[in-house]
C-alpha positions as a printed Julia matrix, in Angstrom:
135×3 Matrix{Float64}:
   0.0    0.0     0.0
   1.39   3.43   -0.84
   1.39   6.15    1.67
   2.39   9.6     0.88
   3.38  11.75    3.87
   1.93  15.04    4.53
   3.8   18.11    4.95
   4.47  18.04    8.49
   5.9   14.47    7.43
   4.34  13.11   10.44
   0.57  12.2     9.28
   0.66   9.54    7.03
  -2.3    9.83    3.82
  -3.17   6.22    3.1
  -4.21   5.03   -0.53
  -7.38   4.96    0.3
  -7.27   9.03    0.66
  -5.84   9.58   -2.8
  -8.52  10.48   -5.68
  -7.09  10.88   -9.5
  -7.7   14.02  -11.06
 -11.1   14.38  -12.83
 -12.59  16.97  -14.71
 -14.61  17.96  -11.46
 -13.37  20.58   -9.68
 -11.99  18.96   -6.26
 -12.8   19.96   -2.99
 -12.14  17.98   -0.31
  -8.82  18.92    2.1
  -8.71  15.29    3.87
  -7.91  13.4     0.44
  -4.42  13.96   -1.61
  -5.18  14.39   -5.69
  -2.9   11.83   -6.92
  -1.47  13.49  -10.64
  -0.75  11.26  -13.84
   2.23  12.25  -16.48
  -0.86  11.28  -18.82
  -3.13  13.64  -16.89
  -1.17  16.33  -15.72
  -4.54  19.01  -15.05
  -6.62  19.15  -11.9
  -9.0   22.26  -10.79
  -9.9   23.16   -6.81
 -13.07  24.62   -5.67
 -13.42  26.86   -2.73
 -16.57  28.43   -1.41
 -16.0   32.53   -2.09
 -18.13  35.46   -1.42
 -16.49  38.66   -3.06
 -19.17  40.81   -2.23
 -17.56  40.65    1.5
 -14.22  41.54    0.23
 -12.92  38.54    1.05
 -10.85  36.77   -1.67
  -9.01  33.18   -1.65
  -4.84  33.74   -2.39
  -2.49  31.73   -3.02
  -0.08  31.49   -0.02
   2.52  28.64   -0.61
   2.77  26.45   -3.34
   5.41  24.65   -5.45
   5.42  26.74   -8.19
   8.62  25.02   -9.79
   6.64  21.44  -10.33
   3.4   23.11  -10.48
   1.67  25.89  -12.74
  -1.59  27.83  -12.42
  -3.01  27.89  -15.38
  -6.72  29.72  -14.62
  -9.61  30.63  -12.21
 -12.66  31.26  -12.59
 -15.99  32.92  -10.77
 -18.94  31.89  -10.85
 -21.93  33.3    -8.5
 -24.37  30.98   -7.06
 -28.0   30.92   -8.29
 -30.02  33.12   -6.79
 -31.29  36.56   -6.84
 -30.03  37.38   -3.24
 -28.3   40.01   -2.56
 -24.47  39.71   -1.21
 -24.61  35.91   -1.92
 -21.56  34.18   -2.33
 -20.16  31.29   -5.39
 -17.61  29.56   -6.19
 -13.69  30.05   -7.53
 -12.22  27.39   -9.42
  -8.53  27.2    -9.63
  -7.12  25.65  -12.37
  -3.82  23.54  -12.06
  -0.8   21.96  -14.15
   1.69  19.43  -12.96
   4.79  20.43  -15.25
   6.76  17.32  -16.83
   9.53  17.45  -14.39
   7.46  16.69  -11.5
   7.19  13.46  -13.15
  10.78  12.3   -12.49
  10.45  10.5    -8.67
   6.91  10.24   -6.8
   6.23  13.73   -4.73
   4.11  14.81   -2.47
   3.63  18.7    -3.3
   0.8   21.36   -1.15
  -0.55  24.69   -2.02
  -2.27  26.39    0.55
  -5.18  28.89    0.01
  -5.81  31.97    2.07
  -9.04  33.85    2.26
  -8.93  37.18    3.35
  -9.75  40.78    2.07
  -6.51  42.64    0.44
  -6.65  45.72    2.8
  -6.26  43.46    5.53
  -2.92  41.74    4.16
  -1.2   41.99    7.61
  -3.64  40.15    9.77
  -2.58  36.8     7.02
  -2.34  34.68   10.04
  -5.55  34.93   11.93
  -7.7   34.5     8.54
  -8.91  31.18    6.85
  -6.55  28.96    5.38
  -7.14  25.79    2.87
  -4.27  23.1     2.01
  -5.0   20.62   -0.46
  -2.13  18.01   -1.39
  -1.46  16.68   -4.51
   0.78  13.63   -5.32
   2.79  12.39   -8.93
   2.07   9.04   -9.8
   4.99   7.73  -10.98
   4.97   4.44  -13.78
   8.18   2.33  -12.49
């Protein structure tokens, strides 16, 4: 059975916490996106209300394995005002990430961009996304 370690290399994510990339958007922190050299492209979903001024950033990420290609906006259905949607961040695991298996994180923040210095006491999202390797 594979296990891939998290970041804080002490909490193991078991195989059976891994998902392969789809063409859905993927939500879910608890569960590592495991990344094919076939199917390098994977999008992430957070909840987002810009009407509040909050916005999700990107605060750490491996951006030498690991490209952002896009996001998107898109406002929930319904005619109230101040409601909230969804962003979609759209992902690329560049060819050399392919070379050994890796465990790689990005971490989201949500906050509002006047606010810049309080980065530590506002919400915070870390997904984890491992290479599958063909040996």
């Amino acid at each position: 059975m594979y296990t891939a370690m998290a970041a804080d290399e002490e909490t193991p994510l078991p195989a059976s916490q891994m998902v392969t990339a789809t063409s859905d958007p993927y939500t879910d922190t608890t569960r590592a996106i495991t990344v094919t050299a076939d199917n390098p492209e994977f999008s992430i979903r957070l909840k987002s209300n810009p009407t509040t001024g909050y916005r999700w950033y990107l605060k750490t990420w491996p951006n030498t394995w690991l490209k952002v290609i896009g996001l998107d906006y898109s406002a929930s259905n319904t005619a109230l005002v101040g409601s909230g949607g969804e962003e979609v961040w759209h992902f690329k695991v560049l060819p050399q990430a392919f070379q050994a298996r890796m465990l790689m994180s990005i971490e989201f923040v949500s906050i509002q961009p006047w606010n810049m210095q309080k980065v530590e006491a506002s919400i915070s999202q870390t997904f984890y996304v491992v290479t599958d390797v063909k040996e």
